[in-house]
N, C-alpha and C positions, 0 to 999 in steps of 0.2 A: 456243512457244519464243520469238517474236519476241516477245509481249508482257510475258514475264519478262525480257529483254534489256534492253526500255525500260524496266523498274524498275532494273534492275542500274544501269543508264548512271546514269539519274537521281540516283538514290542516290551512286553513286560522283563525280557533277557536286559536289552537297551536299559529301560527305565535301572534297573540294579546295577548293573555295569558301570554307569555313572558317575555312581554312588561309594563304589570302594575302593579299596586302595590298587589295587590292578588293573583299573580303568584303560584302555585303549583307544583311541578316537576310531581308528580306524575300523573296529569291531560293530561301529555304527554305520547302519547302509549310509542314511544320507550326507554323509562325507563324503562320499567317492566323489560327488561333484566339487570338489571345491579348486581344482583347476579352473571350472566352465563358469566362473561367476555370473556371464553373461544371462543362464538359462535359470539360476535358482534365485534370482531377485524374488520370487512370490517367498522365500525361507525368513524377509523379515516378517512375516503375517503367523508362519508355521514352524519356523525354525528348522535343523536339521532333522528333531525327531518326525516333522512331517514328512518329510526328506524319505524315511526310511519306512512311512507307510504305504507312501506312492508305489515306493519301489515294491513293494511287496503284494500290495494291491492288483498292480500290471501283472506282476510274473505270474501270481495267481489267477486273473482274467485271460493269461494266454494260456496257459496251465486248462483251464477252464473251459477256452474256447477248441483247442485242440481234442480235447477230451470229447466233447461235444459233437465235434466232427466226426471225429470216428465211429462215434456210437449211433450216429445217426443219416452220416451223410447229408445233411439238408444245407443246401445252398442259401436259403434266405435267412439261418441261423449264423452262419458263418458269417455272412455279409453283415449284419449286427452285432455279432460279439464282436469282429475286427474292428466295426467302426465306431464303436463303445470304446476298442484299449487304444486304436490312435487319436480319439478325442484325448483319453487322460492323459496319453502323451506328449501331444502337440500343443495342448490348450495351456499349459501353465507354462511351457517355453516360450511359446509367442506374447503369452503376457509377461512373461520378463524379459525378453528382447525391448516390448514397447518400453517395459518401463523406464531399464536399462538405456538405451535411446535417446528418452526425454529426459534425463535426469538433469538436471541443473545445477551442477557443482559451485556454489559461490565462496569463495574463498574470504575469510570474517579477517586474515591478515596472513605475517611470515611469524615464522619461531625459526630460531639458529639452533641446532641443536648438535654437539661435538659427542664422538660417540668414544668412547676409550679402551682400547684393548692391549693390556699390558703386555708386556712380553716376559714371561713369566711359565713355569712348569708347572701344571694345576694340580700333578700328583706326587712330583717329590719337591723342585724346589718352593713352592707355595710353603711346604708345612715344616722347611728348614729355614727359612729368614726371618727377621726380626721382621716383627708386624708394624713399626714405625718404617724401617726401611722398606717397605713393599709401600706404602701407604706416599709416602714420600715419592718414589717411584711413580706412582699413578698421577698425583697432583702435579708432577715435574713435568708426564707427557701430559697431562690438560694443560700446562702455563705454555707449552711451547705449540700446542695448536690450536694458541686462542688466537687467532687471527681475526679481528672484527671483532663485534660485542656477540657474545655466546649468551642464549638463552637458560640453555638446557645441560645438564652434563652428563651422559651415563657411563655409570661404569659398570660391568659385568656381575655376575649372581656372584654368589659371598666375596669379592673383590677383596676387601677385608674382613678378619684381622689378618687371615693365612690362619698359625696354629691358635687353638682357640677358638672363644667367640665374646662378644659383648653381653655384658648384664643389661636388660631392658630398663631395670627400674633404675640404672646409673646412666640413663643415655645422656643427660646434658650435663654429665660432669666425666662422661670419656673423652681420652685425652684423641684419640685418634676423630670422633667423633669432632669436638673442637677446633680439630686444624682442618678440614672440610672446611667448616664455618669460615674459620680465619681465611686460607682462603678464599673464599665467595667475597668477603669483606673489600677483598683489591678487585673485584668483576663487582661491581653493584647490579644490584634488577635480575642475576643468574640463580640459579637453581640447579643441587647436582644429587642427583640420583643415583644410589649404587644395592651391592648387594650384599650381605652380612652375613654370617653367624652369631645369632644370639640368644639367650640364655633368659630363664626367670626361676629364683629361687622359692619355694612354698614349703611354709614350717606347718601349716592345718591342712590334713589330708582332705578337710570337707570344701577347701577353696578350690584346689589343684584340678587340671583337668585328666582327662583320661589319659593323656599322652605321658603325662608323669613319673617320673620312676625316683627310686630312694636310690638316695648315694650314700647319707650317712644315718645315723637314728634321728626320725624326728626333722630330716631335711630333703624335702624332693626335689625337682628339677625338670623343665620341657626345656628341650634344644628346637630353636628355630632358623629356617632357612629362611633370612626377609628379604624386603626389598625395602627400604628408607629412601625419604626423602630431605633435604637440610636447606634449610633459607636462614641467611640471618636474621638474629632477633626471634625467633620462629621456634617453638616445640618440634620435636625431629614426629615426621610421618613415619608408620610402619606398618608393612603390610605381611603377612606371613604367608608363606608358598602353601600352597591344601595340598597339592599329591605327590610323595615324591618318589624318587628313581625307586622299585622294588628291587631289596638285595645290596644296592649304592646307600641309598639316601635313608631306609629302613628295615629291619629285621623282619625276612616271610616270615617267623614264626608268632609276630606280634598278626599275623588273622587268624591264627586259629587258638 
């Protein structure tokens, strides 16, 4: 009973852990595998969180069996509790060896994709240059390593503006925004991916989300870390970051 409890708890620690702003990958057993991809092919059926029942499962059947031993000495017990924890052990490695094995990777075609990394100070000169001049910058080292037709473009988490951020509900009429565009314009068929600071204003506290906070009477505000996407002719994609650096990115005192 007690050692099905300590699975219970654990599991249920994972399950919240998740979920909040302090989240850890690592604080989840079944990560540790993620060097040995070879062995946790069965993780697309269970995921990681299966990952960390397993593990918990075993430790407790050795746990279990050792205890067992002791208490009783019995050799034909031992011999099936062992051959009970190397089945769990061996049986889902071997079936993702097979699967691993026979996988059949077929390739559906190529994407060119140019990946950009300015040269740039991400903690003091970022937040002292003109956001046209950094911007400029970036589009300068894409023109000069588009070598061949470029699919893809990325460029780095808030890449742009530096100081500041963009208003969401102005995205197709930012002017930094635009010249992206303009850009892509002389690459036809490309696509360029970067990463933002941006902004949305809310005058009705009953619209606004939790992350909100007042700046003035009557005007609140969510700051977001995105990630956009720009294709000509094309409404701008935007995806908003969910967890970020505790302390860097937001104030511990916003969990309690």
């Amino acid at each position: 009973m007690g050692l099905g409890f300590f699975i219970a708890i654990w599991m249920s620690f994972e399950k919240f852990h998740l979920g909040w702003e302090l989240t850890w990958p690592w604080l989840n057993l079944g990560n540790v595998f993620s060097e040995y991809p070879k062995l946790i092919q069965w993780y697309d059926t269970l995921g990681a969180t299966g990952g960390s029942f397993w593990i918990l499962l075993i430790n407790v059947l050795i746990f279990y069996t050792v205890r067992t031993w002791e208490a009783g000495r019995k050799r034909k017990d031992l011999i099936k509790n062992s051959s009970i924890v190397a089945a769990l052990i061996a049986l889902p490695m071997i079936i993702s060896v097979i699967k691993y094995n026979n996988f059949d990777e077929k390739p559906t075609g190529q994407v060119n994709v140019l990946m950009l990394q300015p040269d740039l100070d991400p903690y003091a000169e970022k937040y002292s240059k003109d956001s046209l001049t950094i911007e400029q910058d970036l589009l300068s080292l894409a023109e000069k390593n588009s070598t061949g037709k470029i699919d893809y473009y990325m460029a780095p988490e808030t890449a742009i503006p530096g100081r500041g951020s963009i208003s969401e509900t102005a995205f197709e009429k930012s002017l930094l925004l635009n010249n992206i565009k303009e850009f892509l314009t002389k690459h036809p068929g490309s696509v360029f991916a970067t990463g933002i600071s941006s902004h949305r204003f809310y005058l009705d506290p009953a619209t606004m989300p939790k992350e909100a906070y007042q700046i003035n009477p009557g005007l609140w505000i969510t700051s977001y870390n995105t990630a956009i996407q720009l294709a000509p002719n094309q409404k701008v994609q935007a995806y908003h970051k969910g967890k970020l650096v505790p302390g860097l990115k937001f104030s511990l005192t916003s969990l309690f």
